[in-house]
C-alpha positions in Angstrom: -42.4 9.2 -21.0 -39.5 8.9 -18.6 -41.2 8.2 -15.6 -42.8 5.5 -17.6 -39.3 4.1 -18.2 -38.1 4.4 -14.6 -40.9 2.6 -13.4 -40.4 0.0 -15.4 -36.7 0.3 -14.5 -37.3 0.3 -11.0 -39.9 -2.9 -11.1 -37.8 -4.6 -13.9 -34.7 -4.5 -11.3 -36.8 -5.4 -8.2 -38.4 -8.5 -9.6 -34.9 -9.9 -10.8 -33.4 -9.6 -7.2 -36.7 -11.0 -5.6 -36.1 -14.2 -8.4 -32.4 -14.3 -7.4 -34.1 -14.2 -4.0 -36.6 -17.1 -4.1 -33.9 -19.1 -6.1 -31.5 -19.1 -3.1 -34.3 -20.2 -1.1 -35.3 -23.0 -2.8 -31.7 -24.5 -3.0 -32.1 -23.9 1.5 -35.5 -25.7 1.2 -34.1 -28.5 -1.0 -31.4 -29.1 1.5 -32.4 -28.1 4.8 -31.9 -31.9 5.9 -28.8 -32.9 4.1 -25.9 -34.6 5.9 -22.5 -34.6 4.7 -21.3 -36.6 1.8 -18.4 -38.1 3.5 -17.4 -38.7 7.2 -16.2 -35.2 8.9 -17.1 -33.1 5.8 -19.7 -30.3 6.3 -23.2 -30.7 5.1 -25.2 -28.3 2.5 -24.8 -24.7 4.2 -28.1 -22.5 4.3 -27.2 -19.4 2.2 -28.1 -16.0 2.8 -28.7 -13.1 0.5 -28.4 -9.2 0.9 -29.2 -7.0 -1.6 -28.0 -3.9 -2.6 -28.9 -0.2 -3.9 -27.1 0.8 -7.3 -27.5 4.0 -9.0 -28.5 4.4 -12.6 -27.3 7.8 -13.6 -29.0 7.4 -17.2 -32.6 7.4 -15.7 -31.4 9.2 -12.5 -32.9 6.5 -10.1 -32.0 3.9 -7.5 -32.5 0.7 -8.2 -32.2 -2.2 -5.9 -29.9 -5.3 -6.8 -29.1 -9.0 -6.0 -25.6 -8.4 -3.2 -23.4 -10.9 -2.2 -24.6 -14.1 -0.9 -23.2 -15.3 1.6 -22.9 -18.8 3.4 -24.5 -19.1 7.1 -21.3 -19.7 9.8 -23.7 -20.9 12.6 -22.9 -23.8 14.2 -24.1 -27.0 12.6 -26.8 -29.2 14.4 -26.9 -32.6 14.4 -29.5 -35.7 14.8 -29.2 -38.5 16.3 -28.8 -41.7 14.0 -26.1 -44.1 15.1 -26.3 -46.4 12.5 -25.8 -43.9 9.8 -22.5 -44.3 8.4 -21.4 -40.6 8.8 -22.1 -40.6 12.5 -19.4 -40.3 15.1 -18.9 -41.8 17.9 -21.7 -40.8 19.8 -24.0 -41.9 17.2 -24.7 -38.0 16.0 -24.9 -36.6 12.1 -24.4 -32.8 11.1 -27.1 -31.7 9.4 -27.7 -28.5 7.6 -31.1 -27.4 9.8 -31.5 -24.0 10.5 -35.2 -23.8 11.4 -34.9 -21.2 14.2 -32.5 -18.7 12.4 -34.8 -18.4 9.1 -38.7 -17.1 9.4 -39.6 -19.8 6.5 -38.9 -22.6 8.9 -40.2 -20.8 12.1 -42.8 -23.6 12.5 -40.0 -26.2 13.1 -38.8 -25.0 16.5 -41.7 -22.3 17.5 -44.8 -24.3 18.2 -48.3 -23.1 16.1 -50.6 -21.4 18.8 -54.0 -22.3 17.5 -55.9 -19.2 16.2 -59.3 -18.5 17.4 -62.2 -18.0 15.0 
């Protein structure tokens, strides 16, 4: 009977980080093109999640949970749109697009090699 409850444990645990997972994903999806709101504030900044191991000395196991997530420092980029009202004098936006630093945009910057059949 307990290694029926620390399997359940151990999946219960798992599938709540994985949700905390794709939750933080889908808020970098939803604004993976956003600009600022005002001229020179920052726009939407990608977040990144880590995980962590945690002991549960009642069942004896290690069970993984949601870390610290943390915001992504890289340098913004920026499109061109000089008739956006945020743009500066060169005519270029920040914008929150990370495409090469996160393998669910890979396809942005990494061209699709056609597969053969």
């Amino acid at each position: 009977m307990m290694d029926f409850l620390k399997s359940i444990a151990i999946a219960a645990n798992g599938m709540r980080a994985q949700a905390g997972r794709m939750r933080i994903i889908s808020e970098n999806i939803a604004n993976s093109e956003s600009t600022a709101s005002s001229p020179g504030a920052d726009p939407y900044r990608r977040r990144i999640v880590t995980f962590h191991d945690e002991i549960n000395r009642e069942l004896d196991v290690h069970l993984v949970k949601l870390g610290q997530v943390q915001t992504d420092t890289s340098a913004l980029r920026s499109r061109h749109e000089p008739d956006n009202p945020l743009a500066d004098s060169k005519g270029e936006v920040p914008t929150s697009i990370h495409w090469s630093r996160s393998p669910i945009f890979a396809t942005r910057d990494v061209p699709m090699k056609p597969t053969s059949t």
